[in-house]
Each structure stands twice: as C-alpha cells, then as structure tokens.
MIZARO-749182 format. One line per field, with one value per residue (C-alpha): residue number from 0; x, y, z; residue in one letter. Coordinates in Angstrom, 2 decimals. Layout:
N
nr	c(NUM, ...) .
xx	c(X, ...) .
yy	c(Y, ...) .
zz	c(Z, ...) .
rest	c(A, ...) .
***
This chain:
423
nr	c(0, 1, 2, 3, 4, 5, 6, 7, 8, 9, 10, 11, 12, 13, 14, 15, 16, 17, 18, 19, 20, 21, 22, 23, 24, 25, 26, 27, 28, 29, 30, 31, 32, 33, 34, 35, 36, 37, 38, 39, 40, 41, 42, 43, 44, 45, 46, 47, 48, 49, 50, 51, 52, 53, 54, 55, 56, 57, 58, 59, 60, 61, 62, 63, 64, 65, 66, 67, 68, 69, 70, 71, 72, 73, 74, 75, 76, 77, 78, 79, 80, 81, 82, 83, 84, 85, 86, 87, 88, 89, 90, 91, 92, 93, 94, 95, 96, 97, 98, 99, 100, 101, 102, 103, 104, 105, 106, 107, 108, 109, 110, 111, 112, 113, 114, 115, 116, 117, 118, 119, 120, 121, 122, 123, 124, 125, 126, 127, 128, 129, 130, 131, 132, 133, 134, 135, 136, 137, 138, 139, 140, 141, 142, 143, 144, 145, 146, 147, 148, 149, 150, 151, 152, 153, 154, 155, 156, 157, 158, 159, 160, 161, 162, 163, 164, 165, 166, 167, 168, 169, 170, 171, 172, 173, 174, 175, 176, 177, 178, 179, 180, 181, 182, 183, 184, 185, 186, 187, 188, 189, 190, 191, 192, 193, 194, 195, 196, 197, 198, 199, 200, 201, 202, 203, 204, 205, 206, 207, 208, 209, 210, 211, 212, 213, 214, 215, 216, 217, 218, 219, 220, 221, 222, 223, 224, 225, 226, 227, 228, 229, 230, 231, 232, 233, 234, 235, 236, 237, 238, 239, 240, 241, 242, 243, 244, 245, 246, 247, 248, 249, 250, 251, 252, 253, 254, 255, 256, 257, 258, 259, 260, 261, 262, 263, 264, 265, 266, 267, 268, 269, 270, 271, 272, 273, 274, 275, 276, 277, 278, 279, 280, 281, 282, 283, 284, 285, 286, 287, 288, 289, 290, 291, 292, 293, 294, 295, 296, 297, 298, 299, 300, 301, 302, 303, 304, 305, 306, 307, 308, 309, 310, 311, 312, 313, 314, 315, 316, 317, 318, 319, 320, 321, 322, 323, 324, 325, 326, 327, 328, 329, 330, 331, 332, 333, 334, 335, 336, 337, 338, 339, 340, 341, 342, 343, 344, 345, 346, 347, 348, 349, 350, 351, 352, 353, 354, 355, 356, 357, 358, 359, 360, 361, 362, 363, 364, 365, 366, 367, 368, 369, 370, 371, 372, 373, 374, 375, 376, 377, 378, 379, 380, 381, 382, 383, 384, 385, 386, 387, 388, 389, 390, 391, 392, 393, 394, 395, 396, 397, 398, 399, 400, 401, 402, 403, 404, 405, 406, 407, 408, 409, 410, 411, 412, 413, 414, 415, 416, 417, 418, 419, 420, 421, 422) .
xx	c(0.00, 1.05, 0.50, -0.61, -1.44, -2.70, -2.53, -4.92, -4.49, -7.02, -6.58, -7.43, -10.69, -11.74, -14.78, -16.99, -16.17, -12.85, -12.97, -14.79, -11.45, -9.29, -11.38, -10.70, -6.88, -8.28, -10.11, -7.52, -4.77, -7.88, -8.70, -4.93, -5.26, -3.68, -4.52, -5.15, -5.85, -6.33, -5.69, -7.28, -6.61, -10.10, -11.10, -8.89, -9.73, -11.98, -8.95, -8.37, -12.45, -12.37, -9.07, -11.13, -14.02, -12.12, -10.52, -13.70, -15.09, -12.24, -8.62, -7.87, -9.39, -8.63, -6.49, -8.41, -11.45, -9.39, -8.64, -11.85, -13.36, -10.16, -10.29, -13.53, -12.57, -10.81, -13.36, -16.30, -13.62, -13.26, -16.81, -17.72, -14.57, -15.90, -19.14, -17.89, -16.01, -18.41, -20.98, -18.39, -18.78, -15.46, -15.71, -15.23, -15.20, -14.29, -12.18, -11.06, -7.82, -8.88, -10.86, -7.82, -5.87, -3.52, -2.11, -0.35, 1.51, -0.50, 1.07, -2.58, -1.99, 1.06, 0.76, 3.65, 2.64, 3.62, 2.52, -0.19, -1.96, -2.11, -4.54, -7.64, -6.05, -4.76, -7.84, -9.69, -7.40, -6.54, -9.99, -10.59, -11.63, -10.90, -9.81, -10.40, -8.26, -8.51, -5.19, -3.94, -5.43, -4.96, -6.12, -4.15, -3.31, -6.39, -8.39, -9.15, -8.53, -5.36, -4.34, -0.58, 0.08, 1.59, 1.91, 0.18, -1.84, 1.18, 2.55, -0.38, -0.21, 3.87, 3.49, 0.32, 2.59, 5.19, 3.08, 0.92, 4.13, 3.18, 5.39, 5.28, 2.61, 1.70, 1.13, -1.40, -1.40, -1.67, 1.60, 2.86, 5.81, 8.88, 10.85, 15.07, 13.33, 9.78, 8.66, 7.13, 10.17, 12.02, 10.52, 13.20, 12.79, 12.19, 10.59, 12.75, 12.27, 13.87, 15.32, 16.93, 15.64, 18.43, 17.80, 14.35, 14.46, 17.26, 14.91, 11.79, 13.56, 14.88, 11.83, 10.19, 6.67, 5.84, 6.08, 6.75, 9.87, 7.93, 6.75, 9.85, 11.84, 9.65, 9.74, 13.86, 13.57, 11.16, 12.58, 9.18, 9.14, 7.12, 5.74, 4.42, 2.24, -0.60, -4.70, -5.36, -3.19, -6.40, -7.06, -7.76, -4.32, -1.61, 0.76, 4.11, 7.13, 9.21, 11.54, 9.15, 8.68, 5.61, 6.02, 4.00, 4.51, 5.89, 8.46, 9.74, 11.32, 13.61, 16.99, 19.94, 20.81, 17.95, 19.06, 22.26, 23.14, 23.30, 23.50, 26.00, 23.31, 19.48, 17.81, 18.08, 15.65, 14.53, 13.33, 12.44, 11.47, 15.01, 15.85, 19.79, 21.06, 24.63, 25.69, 28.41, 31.34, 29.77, 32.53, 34.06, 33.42, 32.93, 28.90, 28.51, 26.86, 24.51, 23.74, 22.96, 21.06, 19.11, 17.58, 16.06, 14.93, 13.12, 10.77, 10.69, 12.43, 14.02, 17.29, 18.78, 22.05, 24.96, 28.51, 30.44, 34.51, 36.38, 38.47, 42.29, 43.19, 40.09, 38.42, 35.32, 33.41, 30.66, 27.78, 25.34, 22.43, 19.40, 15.64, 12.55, 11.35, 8.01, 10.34, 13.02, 11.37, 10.70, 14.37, 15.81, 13.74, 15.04, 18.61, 18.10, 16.40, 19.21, 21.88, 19.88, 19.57, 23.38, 22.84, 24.81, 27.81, 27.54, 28.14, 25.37, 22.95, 22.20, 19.77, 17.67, 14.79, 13.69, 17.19, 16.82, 18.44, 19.21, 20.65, 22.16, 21.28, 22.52, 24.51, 26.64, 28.36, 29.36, 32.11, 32.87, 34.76, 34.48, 30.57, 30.78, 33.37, 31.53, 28.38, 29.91, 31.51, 28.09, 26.68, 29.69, 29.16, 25.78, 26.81, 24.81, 26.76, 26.45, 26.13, 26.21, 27.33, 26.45, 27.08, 26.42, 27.69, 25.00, 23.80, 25.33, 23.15, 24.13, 22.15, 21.67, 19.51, 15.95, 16.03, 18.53, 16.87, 14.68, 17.94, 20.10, 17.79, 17.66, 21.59, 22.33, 19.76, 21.67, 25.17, 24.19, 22.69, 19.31, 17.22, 15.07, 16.15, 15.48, 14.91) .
yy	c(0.00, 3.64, 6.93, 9.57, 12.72, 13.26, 16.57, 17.23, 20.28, 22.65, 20.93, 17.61, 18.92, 21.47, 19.73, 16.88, 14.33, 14.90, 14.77, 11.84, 10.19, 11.85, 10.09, 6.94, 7.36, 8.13, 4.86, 2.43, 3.48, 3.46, -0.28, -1.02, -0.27, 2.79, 5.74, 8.83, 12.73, 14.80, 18.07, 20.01, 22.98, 25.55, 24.17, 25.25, 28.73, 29.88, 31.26, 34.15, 34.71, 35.31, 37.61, 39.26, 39.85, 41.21, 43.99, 45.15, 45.56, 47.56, 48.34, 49.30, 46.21, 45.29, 42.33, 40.18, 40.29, 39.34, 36.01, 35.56, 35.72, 33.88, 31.30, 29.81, 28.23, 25.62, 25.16, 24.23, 21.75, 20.08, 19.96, 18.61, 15.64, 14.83, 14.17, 12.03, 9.71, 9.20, 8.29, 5.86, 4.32, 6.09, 7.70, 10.97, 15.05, 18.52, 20.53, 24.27, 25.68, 26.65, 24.04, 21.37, 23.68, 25.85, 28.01, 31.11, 34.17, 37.23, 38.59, 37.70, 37.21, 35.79, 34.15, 31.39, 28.38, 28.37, 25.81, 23.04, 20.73, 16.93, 15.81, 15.84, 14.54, 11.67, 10.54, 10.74, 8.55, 6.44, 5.20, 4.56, 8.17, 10.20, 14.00, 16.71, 19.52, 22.96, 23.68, 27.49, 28.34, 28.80, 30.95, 33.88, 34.59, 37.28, 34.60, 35.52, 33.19, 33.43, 32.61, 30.92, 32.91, 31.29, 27.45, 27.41, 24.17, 22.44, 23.80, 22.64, 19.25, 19.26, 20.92, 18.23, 15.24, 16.48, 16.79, 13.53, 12.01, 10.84, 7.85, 10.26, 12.78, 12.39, 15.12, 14.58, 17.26, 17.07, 15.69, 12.05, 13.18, 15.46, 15.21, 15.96, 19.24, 20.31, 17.69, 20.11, 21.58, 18.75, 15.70, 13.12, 14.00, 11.56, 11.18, 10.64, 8.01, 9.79, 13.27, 14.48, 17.59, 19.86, 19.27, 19.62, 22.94, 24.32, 23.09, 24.72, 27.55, 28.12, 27.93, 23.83, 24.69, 20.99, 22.09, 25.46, 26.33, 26.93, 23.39, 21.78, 23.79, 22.69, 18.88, 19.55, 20.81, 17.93, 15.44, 14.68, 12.30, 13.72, 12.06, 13.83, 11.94, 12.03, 12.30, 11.72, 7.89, 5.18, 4.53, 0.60, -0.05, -1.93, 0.18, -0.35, 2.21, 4.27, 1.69, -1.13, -2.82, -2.57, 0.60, 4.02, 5.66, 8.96, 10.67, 10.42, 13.62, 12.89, 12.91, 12.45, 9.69, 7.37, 7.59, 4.89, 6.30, 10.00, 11.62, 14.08, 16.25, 15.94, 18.09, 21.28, 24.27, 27.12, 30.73, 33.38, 36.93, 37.47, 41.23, 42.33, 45.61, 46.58, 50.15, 51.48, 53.06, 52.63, 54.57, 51.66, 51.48, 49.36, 49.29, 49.65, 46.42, 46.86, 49.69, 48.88, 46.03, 47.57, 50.40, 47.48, 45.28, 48.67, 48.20, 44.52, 43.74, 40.46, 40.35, 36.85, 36.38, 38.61, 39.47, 42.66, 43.56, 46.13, 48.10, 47.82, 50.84, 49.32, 53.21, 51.64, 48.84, 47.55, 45.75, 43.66, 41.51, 40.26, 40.91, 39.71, 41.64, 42.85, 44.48, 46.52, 49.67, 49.96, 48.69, 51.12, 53.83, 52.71, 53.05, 56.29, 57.64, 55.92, 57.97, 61.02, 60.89, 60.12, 56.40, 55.07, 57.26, 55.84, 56.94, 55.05, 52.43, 50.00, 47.06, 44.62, 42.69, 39.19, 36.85, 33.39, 31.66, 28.23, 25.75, 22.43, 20.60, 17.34, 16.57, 14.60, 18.36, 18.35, 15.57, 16.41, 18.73, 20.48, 20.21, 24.42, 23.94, 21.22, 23.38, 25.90, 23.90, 22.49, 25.61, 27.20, 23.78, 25.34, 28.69, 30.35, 33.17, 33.92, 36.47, 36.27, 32.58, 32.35, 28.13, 26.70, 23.41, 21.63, 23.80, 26.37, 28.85, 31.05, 33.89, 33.67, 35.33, 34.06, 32.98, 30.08, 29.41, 26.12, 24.94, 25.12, 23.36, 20.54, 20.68, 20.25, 17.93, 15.62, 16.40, 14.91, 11.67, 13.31, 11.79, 8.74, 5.71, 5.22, 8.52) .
zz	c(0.00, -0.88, 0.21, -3.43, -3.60, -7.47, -8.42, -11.94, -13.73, -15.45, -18.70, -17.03, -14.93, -18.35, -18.25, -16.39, -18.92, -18.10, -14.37, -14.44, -16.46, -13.90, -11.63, -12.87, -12.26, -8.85, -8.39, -10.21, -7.50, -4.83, -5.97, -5.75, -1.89, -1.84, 0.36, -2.08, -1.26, -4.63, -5.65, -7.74, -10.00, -11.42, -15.06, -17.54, -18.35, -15.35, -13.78, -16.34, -16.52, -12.70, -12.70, -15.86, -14.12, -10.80, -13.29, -14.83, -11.17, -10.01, -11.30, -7.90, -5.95, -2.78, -2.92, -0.23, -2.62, -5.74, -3.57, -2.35, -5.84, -8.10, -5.27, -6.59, -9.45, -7.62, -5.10, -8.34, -9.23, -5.95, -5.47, -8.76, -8.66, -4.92, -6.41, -9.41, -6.81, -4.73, -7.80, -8.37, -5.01, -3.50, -0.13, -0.73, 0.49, -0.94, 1.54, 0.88, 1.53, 5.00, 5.68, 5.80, 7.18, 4.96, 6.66, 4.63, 5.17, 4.00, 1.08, -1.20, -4.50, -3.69, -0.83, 0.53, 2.75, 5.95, 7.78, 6.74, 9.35, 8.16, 11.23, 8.78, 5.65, 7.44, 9.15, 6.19, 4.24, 7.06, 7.16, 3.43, 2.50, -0.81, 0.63, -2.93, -1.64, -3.37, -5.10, -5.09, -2.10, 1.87, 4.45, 6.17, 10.04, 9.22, 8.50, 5.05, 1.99, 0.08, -3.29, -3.78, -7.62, -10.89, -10.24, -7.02, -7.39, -8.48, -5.10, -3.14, -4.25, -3.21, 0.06, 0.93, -0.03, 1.89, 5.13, 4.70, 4.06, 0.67, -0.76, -4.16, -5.77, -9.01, -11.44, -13.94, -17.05, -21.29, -21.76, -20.32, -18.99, -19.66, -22.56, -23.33, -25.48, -26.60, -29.00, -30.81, -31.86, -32.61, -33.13, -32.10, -28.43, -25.99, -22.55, -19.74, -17.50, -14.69, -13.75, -11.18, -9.05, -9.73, -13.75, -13.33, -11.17, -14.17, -16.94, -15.72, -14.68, -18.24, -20.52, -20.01, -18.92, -17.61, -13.74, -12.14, -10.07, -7.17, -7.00, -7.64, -5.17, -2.62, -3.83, -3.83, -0.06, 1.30, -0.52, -2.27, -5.20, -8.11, -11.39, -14.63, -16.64, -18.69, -17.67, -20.77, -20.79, -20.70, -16.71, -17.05, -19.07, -17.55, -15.45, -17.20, -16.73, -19.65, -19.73, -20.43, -17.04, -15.00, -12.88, -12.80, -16.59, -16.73, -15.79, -11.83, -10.72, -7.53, -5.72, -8.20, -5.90, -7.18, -10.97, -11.65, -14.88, -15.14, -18.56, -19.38, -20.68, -19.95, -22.01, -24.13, -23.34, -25.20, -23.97, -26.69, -26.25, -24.67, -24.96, -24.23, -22.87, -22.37, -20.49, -21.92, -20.36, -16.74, -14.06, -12.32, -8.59, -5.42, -5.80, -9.18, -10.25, -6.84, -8.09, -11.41, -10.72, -7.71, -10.18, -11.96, -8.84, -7.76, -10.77, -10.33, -13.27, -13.54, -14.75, -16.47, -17.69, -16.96, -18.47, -17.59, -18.74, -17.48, -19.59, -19.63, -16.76, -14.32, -14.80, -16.64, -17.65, -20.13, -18.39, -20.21, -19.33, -20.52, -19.68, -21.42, -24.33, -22.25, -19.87, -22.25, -22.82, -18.80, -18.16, -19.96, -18.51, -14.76, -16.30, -17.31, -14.38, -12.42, -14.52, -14.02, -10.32, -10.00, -8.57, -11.68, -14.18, -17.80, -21.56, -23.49, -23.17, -26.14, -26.22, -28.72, -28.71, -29.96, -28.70, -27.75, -24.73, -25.74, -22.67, -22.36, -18.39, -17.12, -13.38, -15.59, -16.16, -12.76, -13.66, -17.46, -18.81, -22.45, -22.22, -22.79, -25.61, -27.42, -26.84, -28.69, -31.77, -32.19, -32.78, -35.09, -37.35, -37.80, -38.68, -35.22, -33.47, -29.80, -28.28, -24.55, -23.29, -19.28, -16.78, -13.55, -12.14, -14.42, -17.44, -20.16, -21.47, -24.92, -26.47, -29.88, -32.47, -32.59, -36.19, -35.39, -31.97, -33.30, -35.45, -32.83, -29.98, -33.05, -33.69, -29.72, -29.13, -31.41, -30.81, -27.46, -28.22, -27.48, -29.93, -29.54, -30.60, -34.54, -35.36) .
rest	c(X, X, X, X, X, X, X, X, X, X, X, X, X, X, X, X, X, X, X, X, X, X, X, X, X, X, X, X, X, X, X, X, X, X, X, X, X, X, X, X, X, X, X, X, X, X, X, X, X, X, X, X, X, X, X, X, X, X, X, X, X, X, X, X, X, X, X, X, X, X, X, X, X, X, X, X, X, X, X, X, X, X, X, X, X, X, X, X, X, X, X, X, X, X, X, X, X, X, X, X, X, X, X, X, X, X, X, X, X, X, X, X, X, X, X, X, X, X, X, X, X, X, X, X, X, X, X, X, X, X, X, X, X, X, X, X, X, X, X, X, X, X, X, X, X, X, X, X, X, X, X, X, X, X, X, X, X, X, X, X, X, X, X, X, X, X, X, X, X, X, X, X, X, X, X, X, X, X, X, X, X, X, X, X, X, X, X, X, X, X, X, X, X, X, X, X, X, X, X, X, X, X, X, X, X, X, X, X, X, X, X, X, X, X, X, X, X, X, X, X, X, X, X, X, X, X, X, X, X, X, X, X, X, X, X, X, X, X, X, X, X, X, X, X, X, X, X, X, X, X, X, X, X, X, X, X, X, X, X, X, X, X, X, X, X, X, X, X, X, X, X, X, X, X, X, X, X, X, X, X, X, X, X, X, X, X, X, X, X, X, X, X, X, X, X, X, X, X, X, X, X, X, X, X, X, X, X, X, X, X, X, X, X, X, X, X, X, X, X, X, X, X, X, X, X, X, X, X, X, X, X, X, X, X, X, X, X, X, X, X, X, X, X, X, X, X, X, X, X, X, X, X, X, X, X, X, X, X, X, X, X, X, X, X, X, X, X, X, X, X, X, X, X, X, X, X, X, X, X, X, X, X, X, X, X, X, X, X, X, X, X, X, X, X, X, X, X, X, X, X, X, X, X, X, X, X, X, X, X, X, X, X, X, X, X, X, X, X, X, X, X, X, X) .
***
C-alpha cells in the first residue's frame, strides 16, 4: 500500500467528462489499496475569466477580494470531482484551503505556505476516505482566503505530499511526462524516465513549462518524489514504466541519488522573447553592479544572464544583461532615471529585442569537462553566433539570435545523443 497525492491540472478537470477520467486514475490506484488525497486545479480557463471579471469591477481592488473571488474556481472543481467519486462508489469530500488547514503568510496574490496541518487529511485517508483539496489556495493569520500565484496548485499538491508524508505525488497534465526538449520543436525527443531535481528545477527555470519552479523547489527541499504523466493515458491499461517494465509511466522527478546512470546532458531548453542591454562606459566602482542592478529590482524587473569587462586601466566597464522583451522599454527607462539621479555614471545604453536563450542541463556536467566547448563547436558547425554565453555546475546557457533558436535546440539535441532511438 502507498501513500498519493494526485494533483490534476485545469486541462485535465476542463470539463466533467474529463474529471470523471481523472477520476478513474483516482479509483484504479484506490482499488490497488492505496490511500489517495487529490488536488485540484479551477477548469482550464476559469482562472483568467475570474481575474477578468475582478478587473472590470475595479482596477484598484482590494487584494483580499481578488482572492476571495479567483479562489472559486478551484473550489467548483473540488466539489464537482468529490461528487464524481463518490458516484463511483469512493468515499469521498471537498475541503477548501482553510478548511484542511492551509495556513499562509498574507502577502494575497502571492501568498507562501507556511505551515499546513495533516490531522484531517490523514484521518480521512486512514480510514478509506478520498480528501479533494482545493489547489492554489490557503487561508491567512487574518483569516481571510489566500491565493498561492503562478503554479500554485502544483505547489499545493507538493506541500500536501510532503506533510501527509506521501510515498510520491503524481502530477497529472496534457503531456505524459517530460521530454530531453519540446517535442514540438524537434521531433526526435524523448521522454525521460527519470530526472533528477536539480535538472528539473534548471529546466523549468529556463523555458520547459511541464512544472513550475515553485513546485519543484519545494519537492527539492522535502525530498518529495514527483511524477508527470498524462490524464489523458487510458485509466484501465496496464501500469508499465518508460523503460518497459511494469512501474507508474511517466516521468519520476527525484533525488539524483535514485538515478544509476546520469547523462552528461538531460535536455536542451529554449526561452524566446530574450531582450539584451549593455551600459556602456559605466565609471568603475565598489557598488557599481549593486547599483545597477538595484535600479532594476526597484521596478521589479528580472534580470537573467549577466557578463560585464572592465576596460584595460580598471576606470570603466561595459555591463550587459538580458531581460525579457516585455520588460526593455521599462528597463531602460530605470537606467536612465538611475543615470539622471546620479545612482549610476555611464556613456550610453544600447539594447535589442527578440534573442533566444538556448541551454544544455545534465549533473553529468558536474564531472565532465568540455561540455561548454563542445556546446559551442556544435553551434559554429551550424553557422549560429552567440552572443552572450552564461554556466552553472549543471547547465550552459548562450544567447543567440531568434532565427537560429529552433535549429540550434535541433543541432544540440543531437550532438548529445538526445534523440530517440530510430529517429
């Protein structure tokens, strides 16, 4: 017997039909004799029509409202997957953020868990019962409901697994589990059967959209195992693993310890809309890049990669970095103001839109060397110039022009012995 918490995503609850097959994930690991608690996320779409509907009330709402009205989306979906399990003969009950409890700071809109009380969740399961929590959601020391922001069910589900002490939580979305690069842009990609936290955190981090950071950070901290795979994968098939065995398909997320055979390189990510500014000439002083970059954290901009070089005498220096392309116009406008106050001393600023940041990951990295260089001649063979080049301990990020951005995620992919086998 095992301990799940299945997390279903708005895609996978979009409409009854398709709670009622999420449901029947729900009973096949409930007929196995496992004890399951679900999360849900609002049907795909509601989301956006609540947050629309807050803004036509009110550009200046209060925040507290926005939660208590955004909030329901999840709460319909709980309700309405409760019922569907229990039509199906599964004990089962909707419970709301604050109802289980989670407990969250106060920042709404944004809010971060702080604390989350299993006594309820593990009664209920203990005794045979389906618990339908409300992804995205918590309640404050106020007592008012809180929403978690971007990812938040996905959080949820994590921080629930990690306090009913779940033997893993599954993540059930439109895709079956997460691939060495978007299929869609090349072809000859192919799931993983595992991946190691670290990879996963760098991969969603750096454009793959199959979990949020938030979620995985929290799964790195607790130690929780995750698995992507698909709603969509018939519920009454036979259970057999990536590599052919019988096992849970997917993709399991975990601690690079559990994977035998690590791969030099993972996966290869893509993020477009990459814009690049360099300063020019910038006066060269203790504080400088604090400076710099504090201008731009004051308008909440978020800054990526970073190269500066200092000019031959040490008196100046050319800093660049890259922001995405939504965020130029108002980056440039801090820098200025900046200059104009007399926080920062600087000759010119320059900047362009539409780059691409293409990456290689693995934890293999950690104990190769050349995986930068051959990163490079991979890309020169291809004729693709870069433009800003930026590692860690287990990635390598370049910034090249967005024209070349699909060729080269192709080119690297099979440099690397990415591709599946036969393609």
């Amino acid at each position: 017997m095992a301990r799940i918490v299945m997390k279903f995503g708005g895609t996978s609850v979009a409409t009854v039909e398709r709670i009622r097959q999420a449901a029947r994930h729900v009973k096949r690991e409930v007929d196995a004799g496992n004890q399951v608690t679900v999360v849900v996320s609002a049907m795909s779409g509601k989301t956006n029509e609540l947050v629309g509907w807050v803004n036509e009330s009110s550009k200046l709402h209060d925040a507290r409202e926005y939660d208590a009205v955004v909030a329901s989306g999840e709460q319909v979906t709980a309700g309405l997957m409760a019922i569907v399990l229990s039509e199906m003969g599964i004990e089962s009950r909707s419970f709301q953020g604050w109802q289980v409890p989670i407990r969250t700071d106060d920042a709404h809109g944004a809010a971060r868990i702080v604390e989350i009380d299993p006594t309820e969740l593990d009664k209920r399961m203990t005794e045979g019962w389906v618990p339908v929590v409300t992804g995205f959601q918590g309640i404050a020391p106020s007592g008012r409901i809180t929403t978690l922001g971007r990812g938040g069910s996905d959080t949820s589900a994590v921080a629930i697994a990690a306090a009913v002490s779940a033997d893993r939580c599954d993540i059930y979305t439109d895709v079956d589990g997460v691939y060495t690069t978007d299929p869609r842009i090349d072809p000859k990609a192919r799931r993983l059967n595992r991946i190691a936290f670290e990879e996963m955190l760098e991969m969603a981090s750096l454009g793959a959209k199959v979990l949020m950071i938030r979620s995985v950070e929290m799964a790195m901290a607790y130690k929780v195992r995750l698995v992507v795979r698909s709603t969509f994968d018939d519920p009454d098939a036979p259970q057999i693993a990536p590599d052919g065995t019988p096992g849970v398909p997917g993709t399991l997320v975990c601690d690079e310890d559990e994977i035998m055979e690590k791969q030099i390189v993972s996966g290869v990510t893509l993020a477009k809309a990459e814009a690049k500014i360099t300063l020019r000439d910038v006066k060269d002083k203790p504080g400088v890049a604090a400076a710099v970059f504090g201008a731009l954290a004051d308008e909440s901009i978020v800054v990526d990669m970073i190269v500066q070089n200092i000019s031959d005498d040490g008196s100046v220096t050319d800093i660049t970095f890259t922001v995405p392309d939504s965020e130029y116009d108002k980056s440039v406008k801090a820098l200025e103001a900046a200059r104009a106050s007399g926080i920062i001393e600087y000759q010119r600023v320059t900047g362009s839109k539409g780059g691409a940041k293409v990456s290689v990951v693995g934890v293999g990295m950690r104990n190769h060397a050349g995986v930068a260089a051959s990163m490079f001649k991979a890309l020169a063979d291809k004729g693709i110039n870069i433009q800003l080049i930026t590692t860690s301990e287990i990635k390598t990020s370049v910034l090249i022009d967005d024209e070349y951005a699909e060729l080269a995620v192709r080119a690297l992919h099979t440099y690397y012995g990415l591709d599946k086998p036969g393609a």
